[in-house]
N, C-alpha and C positions, 0 to 999 in steps of 0.2 A: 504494500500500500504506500501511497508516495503522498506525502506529508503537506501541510499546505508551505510550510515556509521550505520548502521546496520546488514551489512552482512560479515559474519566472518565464516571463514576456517575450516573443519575439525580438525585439529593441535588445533587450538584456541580451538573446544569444548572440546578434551581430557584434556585443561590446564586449563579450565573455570571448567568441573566436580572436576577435581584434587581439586585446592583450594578452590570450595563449599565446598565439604565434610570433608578436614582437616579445622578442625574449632578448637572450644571448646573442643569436644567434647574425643580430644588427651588426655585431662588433665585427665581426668578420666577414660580413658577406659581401663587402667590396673587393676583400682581396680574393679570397674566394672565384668570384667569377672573374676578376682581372688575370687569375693564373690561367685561366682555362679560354677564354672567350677576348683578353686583349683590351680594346676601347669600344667593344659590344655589349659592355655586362648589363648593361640598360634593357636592350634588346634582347638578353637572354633572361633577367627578371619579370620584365613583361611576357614572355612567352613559358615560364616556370608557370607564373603567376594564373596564365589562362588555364594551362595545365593541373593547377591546384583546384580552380574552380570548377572545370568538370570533374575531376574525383570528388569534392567535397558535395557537391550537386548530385554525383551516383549515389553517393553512401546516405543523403538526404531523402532520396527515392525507397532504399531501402528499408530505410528505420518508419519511413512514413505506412509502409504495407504492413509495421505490427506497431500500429499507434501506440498501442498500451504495454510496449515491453522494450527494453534495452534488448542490445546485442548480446549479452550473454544469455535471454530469455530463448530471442527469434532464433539463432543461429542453431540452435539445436533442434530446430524443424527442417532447416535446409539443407544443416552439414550434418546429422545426427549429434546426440549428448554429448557420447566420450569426445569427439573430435573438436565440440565445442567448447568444452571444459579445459584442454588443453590450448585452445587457441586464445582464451580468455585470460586461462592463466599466464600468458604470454604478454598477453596486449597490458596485464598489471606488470610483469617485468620491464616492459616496452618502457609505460610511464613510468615507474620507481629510476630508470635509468637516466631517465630527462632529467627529473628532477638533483638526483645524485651529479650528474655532467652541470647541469644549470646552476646547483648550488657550490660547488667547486668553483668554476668559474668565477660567479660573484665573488668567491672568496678572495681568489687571486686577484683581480681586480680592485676591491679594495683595502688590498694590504698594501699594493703597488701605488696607490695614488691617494689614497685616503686616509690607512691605518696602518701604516710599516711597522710598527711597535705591537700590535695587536697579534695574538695567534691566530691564525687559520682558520685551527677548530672552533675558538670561540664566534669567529664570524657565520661561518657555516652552521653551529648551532643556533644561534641566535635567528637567524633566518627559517630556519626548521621548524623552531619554535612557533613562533609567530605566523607561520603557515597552519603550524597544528592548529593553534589557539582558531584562527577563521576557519577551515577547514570542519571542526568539528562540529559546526554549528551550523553547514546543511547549504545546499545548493543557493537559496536565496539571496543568504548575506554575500557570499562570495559576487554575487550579482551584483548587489550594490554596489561593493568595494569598488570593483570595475568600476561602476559605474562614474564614483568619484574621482579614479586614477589616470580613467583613459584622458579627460583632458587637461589635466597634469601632467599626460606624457607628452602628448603629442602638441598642442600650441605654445609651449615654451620653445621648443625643438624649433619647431617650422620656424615659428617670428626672427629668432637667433640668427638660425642659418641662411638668413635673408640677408643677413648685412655682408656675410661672406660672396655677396653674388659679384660684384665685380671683381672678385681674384680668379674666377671661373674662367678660363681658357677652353673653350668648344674645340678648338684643334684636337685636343687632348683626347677628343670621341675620334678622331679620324685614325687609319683610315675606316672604313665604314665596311663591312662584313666581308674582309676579305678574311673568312677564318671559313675553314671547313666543316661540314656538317656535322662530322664526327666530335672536333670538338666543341660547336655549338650546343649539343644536345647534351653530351658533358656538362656544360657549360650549367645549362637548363636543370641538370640533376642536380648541381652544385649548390641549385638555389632551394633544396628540398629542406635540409636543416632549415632554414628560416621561415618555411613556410608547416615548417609540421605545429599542430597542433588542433587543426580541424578536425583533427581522427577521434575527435572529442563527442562528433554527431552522432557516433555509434550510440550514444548512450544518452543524448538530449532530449531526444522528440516526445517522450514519454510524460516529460517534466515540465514542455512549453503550454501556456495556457492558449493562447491562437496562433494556430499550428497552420492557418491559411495563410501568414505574413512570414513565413520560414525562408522561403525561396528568396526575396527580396530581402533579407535580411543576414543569408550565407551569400547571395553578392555582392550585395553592400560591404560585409566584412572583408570579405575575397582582395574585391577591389582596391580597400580602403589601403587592406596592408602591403598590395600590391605597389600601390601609388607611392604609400610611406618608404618602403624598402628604396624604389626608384629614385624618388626625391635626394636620402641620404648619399645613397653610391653618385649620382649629380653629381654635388657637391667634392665628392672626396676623390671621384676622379678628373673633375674637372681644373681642381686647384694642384692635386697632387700628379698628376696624369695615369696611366693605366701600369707603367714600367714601376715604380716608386710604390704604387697604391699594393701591387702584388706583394714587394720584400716585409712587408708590415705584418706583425700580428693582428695587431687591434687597429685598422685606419680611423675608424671611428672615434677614437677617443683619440689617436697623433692630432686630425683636423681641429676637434674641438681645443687643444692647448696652443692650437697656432693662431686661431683665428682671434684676432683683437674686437672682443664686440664690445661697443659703445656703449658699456651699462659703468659711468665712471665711480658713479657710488654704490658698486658693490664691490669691494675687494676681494672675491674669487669666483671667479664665474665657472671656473672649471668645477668647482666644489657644487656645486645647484646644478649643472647636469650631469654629474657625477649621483647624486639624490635623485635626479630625477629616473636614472638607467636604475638604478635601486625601485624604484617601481615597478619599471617595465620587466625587471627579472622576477620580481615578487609575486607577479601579478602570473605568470606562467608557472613558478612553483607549485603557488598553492592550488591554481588549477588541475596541472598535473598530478598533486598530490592528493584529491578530494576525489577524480576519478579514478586511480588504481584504487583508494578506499570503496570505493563506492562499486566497482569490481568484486572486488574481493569478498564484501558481505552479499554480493547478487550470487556468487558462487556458493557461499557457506551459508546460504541462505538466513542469515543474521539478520536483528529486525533492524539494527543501528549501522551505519557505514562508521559513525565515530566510534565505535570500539577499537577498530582496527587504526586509527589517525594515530594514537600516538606509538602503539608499537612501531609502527613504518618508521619515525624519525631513527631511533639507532640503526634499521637496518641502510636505512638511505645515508647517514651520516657515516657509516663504514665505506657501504660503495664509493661515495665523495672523493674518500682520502686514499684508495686502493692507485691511481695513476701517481705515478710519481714524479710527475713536473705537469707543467701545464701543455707541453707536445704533446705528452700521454696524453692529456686528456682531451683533447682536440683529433686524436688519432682514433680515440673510444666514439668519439661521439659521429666520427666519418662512419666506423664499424654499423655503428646504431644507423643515421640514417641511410646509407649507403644500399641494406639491406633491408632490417627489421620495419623501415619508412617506408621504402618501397614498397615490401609488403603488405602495408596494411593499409598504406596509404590507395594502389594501383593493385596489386594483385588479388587482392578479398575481396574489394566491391565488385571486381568482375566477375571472381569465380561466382559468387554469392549471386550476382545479378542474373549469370548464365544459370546456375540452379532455382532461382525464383521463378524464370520465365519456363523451364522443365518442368519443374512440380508445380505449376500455376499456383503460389502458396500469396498468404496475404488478401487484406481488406480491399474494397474498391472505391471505398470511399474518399481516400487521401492520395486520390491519382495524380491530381490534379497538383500536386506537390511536386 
């Protein structure tokens, strides 16, 4: 039975996808597709990005033909029990591994520019923490939270990086697709870390209160983070060019310490989007963290998803610290979406889709989704 403070809006999912998938994964996805793709990574973003939107759009088809049941419910009509169980308990490994690579990350990141004195672990718990703390307390609030972060992430960003716009050298996109198909499409894969998180639909539809504004509301988000992602790499290739923007770990945060924004009274501007990427990464933890919960009691058929919230922090808090530099863990999280993304992202909704249309299974009513 699904609780009332668990049933959340249309609006709320487009703003619940939105901040899943700006995560971590900002930091890097300039260079990212500048290794693979040159002064295209635009055009290979946009074309990730359309790509994201038909699978999030299949997987929305799917979940709409068993309104009243998440994917761990449905998928044992289509794939039978055992097979669904295992893939269930997978898709919780899936997320516990996000958030364990996501919370690492943050960590390093603000030990290097914010908290060099701090420990690691204590950053990393701390974060964990505070994920448990909303997470426990059920699909809605999390909603909210969003609600209040996303534009706190994103119109500080935008306004900011406006002022950067005449250091922008447009040459810097040239030349213009002279790169081969092979690693265009590469390219396109590259941009999967930053856009995982929609794999969230498996288990929403269930939870939304009007479920006829779904469809406009995953391409709204689609688009939105599509645009954002674009926007960023803009900037970071245009000032830094595509050569420069590849040798970078983080270009994202190199641009942000270069560029002189005109805010004279405030003495560290890096320090306030530095706070503010601490949202954007917060705001995909505890999502991620509240659907493997929320997994895992649909499995052990538990009446509470927060039973299981706070045991998950020490086992996520182990995974975290298991790479041992941050190569490693950028090397883990290629492993993750390289394969475990693909899959769940492109290969399930189709097997699942070719088995729906076989066994003619599901309602008629939510075709129109």
């Amino acid at each position: 039975m699904i609780k009332n403070n668990d049933k959340i809006s249309a609006n709320q999912v487009a703003i619940i996808l939105f901040t899943t998938m700006v995560g971590a994964g900002i930091l890097s996805l300039p260079a990212d597709v500048s290794k693979e793709v040159g002064p295209n990574g635009l055009i290979a973003i946009l074309g990730g990005g359309i790509a994201s939107l038909f699978f999030a759009r299949l997987i929305l088809y799917l979940s709409s033909k068993f309104p009243t049941e998440t994917f761990v419910e449905y998928a044992g009509k289509l794939i039978t029990r055992p097979i669904s169980i295992v893939i269930s308990a997978v898709l919780v490994f899936y997320f516990v591994m996000f958030v364990s690579l996501d919370a690492r990350i943050f960590g390093e990141v603000l030990k290097i520019y914010l908290l060099p004195s701090t420990p690691i672990e204590i950053i990393i718990l701390t974060m964990l923490f505070s994920s448990a703390y909303l997470v426990r307390y059920g699909l809605e609030p999390i909603a909210r939270m969003s609600e209040i972060l996303f534009p706190i992430m994103v119109i500080p960003l935008v306004l900011l990086f406006l002022t950067a716009l005449t250091d922008v050298d447009l040459s810097n996109f040239l030349p213009f697709m002279r790169v081969s198909l092979i690693k265009f499409f590469k390219g396109m894969l590259m941009t999967t870390y930053s856009f995982v998180g929609f794999e969230i639909l498996y288990l929403l539809f269930p939870y939304v209160i009007d479920r006829d504004k779904l469809k406009r509301s995953v391409n709204s988000a689609m688009f939105s983070t599509m645009l954002f992602y674009m926007y960023i790499t803009f900037f970071v290739i245009g000032i830094f060019g595509y050569k420069e923007t590849r040798e970078q770990l983080w270009p994202f945060l190199t641009l942000i310490k270069s560029i002189n924004f005109p805010v004279f009274f405030i003495e560290n501007v890096e320090g306030i989007i530095m706070g503010i990427w601490t949202f954007t990464i917060f705001t995909t933890i505890y999502s991620f963290h509240y659907f493997a919960t929320l997994i895992l009691s649909k499995l052990l058929k538990a009446r509470e998803h927060s039973y299981f919230v706070l045991p998950a922090v020490p086992i996520i808090y182990l995974i975290s610290l298991i790479p041992d530099s941050i190569v490693t863990v950028y090397k883990y999280a290629g492993y993750v979406s390289q394969y475990m993304s693909v899959f769940f992202i492109a290969i399930l909704p189709i097997l699942l889709y070719i088995i729906l249309k076989v066994k003619r299974l599901g309602g008629k009513d939510e075709e129109k989704t």
